[in-house]
N, C-alpha and C positions, 0 to 999 in steps of 0.2 A: 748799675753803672760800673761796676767794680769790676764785678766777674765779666759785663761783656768785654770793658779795657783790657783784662786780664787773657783773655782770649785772642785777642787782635792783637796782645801784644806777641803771645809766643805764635801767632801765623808770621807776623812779621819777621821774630826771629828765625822761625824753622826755616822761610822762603828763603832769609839773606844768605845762610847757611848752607844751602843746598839745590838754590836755584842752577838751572841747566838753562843755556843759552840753547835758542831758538837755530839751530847751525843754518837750517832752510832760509832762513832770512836772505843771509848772506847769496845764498844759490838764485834769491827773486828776483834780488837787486844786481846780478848778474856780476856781481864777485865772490870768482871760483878758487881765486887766491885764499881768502878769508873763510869760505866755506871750507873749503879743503884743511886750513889751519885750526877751523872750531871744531870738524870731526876727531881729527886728532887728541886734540886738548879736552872732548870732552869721555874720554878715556880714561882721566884721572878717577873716574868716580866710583871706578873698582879696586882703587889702591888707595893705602894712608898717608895722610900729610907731608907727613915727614919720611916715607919712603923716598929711598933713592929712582926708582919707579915713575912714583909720584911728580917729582921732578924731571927727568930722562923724558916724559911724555910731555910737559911741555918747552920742555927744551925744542924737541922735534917740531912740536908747534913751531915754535916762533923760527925753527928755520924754515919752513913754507912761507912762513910769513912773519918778518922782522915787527911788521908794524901791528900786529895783533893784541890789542890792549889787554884781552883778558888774561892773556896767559903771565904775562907781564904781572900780573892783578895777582891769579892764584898759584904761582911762583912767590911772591912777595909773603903769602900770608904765614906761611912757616916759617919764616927767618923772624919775621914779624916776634912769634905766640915763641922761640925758641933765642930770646934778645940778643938776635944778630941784626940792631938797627944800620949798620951800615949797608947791609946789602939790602934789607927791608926799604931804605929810601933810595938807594939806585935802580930797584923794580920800581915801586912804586910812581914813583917820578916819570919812567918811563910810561906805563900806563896814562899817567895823566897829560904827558904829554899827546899820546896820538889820540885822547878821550878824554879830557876837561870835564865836560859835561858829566860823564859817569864816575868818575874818580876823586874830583877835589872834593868833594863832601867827604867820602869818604878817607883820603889823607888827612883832612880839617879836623876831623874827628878823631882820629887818632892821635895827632898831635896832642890835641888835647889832652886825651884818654892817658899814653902811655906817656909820652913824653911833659905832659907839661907845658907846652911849647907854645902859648899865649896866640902871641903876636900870627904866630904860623898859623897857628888855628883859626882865626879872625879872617886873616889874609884872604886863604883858603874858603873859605864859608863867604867872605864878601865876594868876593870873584866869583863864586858859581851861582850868588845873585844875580850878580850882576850880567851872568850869561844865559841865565833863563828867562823865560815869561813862565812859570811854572812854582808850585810851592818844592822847595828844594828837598823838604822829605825829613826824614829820621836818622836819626846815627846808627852805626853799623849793625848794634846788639840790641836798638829798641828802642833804647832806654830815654833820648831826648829825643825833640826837634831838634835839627842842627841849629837853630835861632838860639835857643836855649843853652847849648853846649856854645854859640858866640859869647850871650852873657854871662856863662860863667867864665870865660877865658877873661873878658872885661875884670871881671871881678879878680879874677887871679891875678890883673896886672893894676891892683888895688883899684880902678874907676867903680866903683861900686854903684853912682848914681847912674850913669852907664848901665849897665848892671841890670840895675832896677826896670830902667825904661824899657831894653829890650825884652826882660822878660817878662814884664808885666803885659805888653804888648801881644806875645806870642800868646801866653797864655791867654789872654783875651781870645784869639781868633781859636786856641785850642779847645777852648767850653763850648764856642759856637758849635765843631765840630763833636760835642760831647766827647773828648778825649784828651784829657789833660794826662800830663806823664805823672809816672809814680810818685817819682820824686819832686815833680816843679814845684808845687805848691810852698811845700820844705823849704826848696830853699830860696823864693821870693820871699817865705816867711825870715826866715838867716837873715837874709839882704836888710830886711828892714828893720827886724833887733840890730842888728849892727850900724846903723844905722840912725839910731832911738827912732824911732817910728812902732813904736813896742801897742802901738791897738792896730797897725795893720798888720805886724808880727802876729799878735793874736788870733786876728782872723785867718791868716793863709794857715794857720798850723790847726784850727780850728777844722777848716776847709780838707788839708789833709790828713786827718783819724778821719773823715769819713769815705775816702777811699782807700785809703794806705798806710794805716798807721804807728808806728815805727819807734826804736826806743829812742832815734835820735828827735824824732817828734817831740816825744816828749821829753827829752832832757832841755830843749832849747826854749817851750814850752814853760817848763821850770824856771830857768835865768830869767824870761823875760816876766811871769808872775812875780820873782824875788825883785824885778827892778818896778815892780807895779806894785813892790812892798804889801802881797799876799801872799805871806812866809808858809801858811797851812796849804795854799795850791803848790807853792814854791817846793815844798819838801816833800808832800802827794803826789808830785808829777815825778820829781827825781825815784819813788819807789816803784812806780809803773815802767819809767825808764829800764830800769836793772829788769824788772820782771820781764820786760819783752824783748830786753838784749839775750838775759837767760833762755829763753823761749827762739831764739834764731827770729826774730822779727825785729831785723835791722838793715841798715844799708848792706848791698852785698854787690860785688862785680869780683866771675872769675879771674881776671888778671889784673885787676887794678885796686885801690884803695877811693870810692868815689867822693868829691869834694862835698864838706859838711858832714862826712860819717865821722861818731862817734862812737871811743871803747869803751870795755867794761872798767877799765881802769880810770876812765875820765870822769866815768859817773860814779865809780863808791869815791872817786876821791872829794867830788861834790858832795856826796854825802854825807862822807864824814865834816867835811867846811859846814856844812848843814845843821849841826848837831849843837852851833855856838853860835848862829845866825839867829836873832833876836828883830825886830821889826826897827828899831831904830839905828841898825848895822846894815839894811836892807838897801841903804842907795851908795853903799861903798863901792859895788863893783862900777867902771867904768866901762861905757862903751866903747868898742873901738872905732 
């Protein structure tokens, strides 16, 4: 299960990465304006990012054609990756305006991602529910469902029970399709130590070492054994933690910090709190 997840997931990524629009489409459906604007625009793909080039070619796009969403799209993503967010959401914005359906998941998701942006993120992700009969897909780099990047935004604007629901839900329909995200399981685990629900905590973290298992796994792992007052799992888990932060098997996103990852400094500092943790010290910490 692992490895084929594992597989599926970098096609996903290489495709979002480098997918080429069908320009011919546009020529079936007998718009020569848009065809004419995707031959152009798909020019970029012998120049870098962040070339002036790069840019210049779609510029020239969108004067064939103003309303051409994609170029709008990959115009956007170097201001994006280079934190010039204010021109990054006057592309983007544009995009979703002449293309809702193809762009608000992925504004949703970056709100999320880069910004933080809760409420935005939710927004975004309910609306392009709300405008499909279709499952709305994955976020941009793989990594969730968009359902799943909803609940954690929930959870970012502290509704944790919220939270809970929708990704227990998601998940549910994601085993059916045998493909749960790397990290869900994590952090439905999270949700619910935080929560004191510390034997469903168990299980989801349980559930994830057997596809993904990570040192934030088990540092959280850890808390919730110390609140289950089994100070021997409690302190076992905390040294497997370090061992597989030390080993690069942890949470990881090239431009972001992902919600529930833990440092190496969080866990010797557990550690060391470890080292004076006695069984009848064990229900001092409080949940939140």
């Amino acid at each position: 299960m692992k490895k084929s997840f594992c597989l599926l997931l970098m096609i996903i990524i290489f495709s979002n990465a480098f997918a080429q629009l069908n320009c011919e489409a546009y020529k079936f459906y007998g718009d020569t304006l848009k065809y004419n604007a995707c031959v152009k625009a798909m020019e970029i793909s012998e120049h870098y990012q962040f070339s002036k080039e790069y840019q210049s070619i779609l510029d020239e796009s969108l004067e064939i054609d103003p309303t051409f969403d994609y170029a709008y799209w990959a115009k956007s993503i170097a201001y994006l990756k280079s934190g010039d967010f204010i021109t990054w959401k006057k592309l983007i914005d544009k995009a979703v305006e002449f293309n809702p359906k193809e762009y608000l998941g992925y504004r949703g998701w970056c709100r999320y991602q880069f910004f933080r942006d809760y409420e935005g993120a939710i927004n975004d992700i309910e609306l392009l529910s709300r405008s499909v009969n279709y499952d709305i897909g994955q976020s941009q780099n793989g990594t969730y469902h968009l359902n799943i990047a909803k609940g954690l935004s929930y959870k970012g604007l502290g509704k944790k029970e919220m939270a809970i629901e929708i990704i227990e839900s998601q998940i549910a329909k994601n085993e059916e399709m045998n493909f749960v995200g790397v990290y869900d399981y994590l952090h439905l685990g999270v949700l619910y130590f935080e929560t004191g629900q510390l034997e469903n905590a168990m299980l989801m973290f349980k559930k994830q070492a057997l596809i993904n298992d990570l040192a934030e796994n088990k540092f959280y792992m850890a808390l919730t054994f110390l609140k289950l007052k089994d100070i021997l799992e409690y302190k076992s888990n905390l040294e497997l933690a370090k061992q597989l932060y030390e080993k690069g098997i942890r949470m990881s996103d090239p431009y972001t910090n992902p919600m529930d990852k833990v440092f190496l400094e969080d866990i010797e500092n557990e550690i060391k709190t470890s080292y004076n943790i006695t069984l009848e010290d064990s229900g001092r910490f409080q949940v939140n």
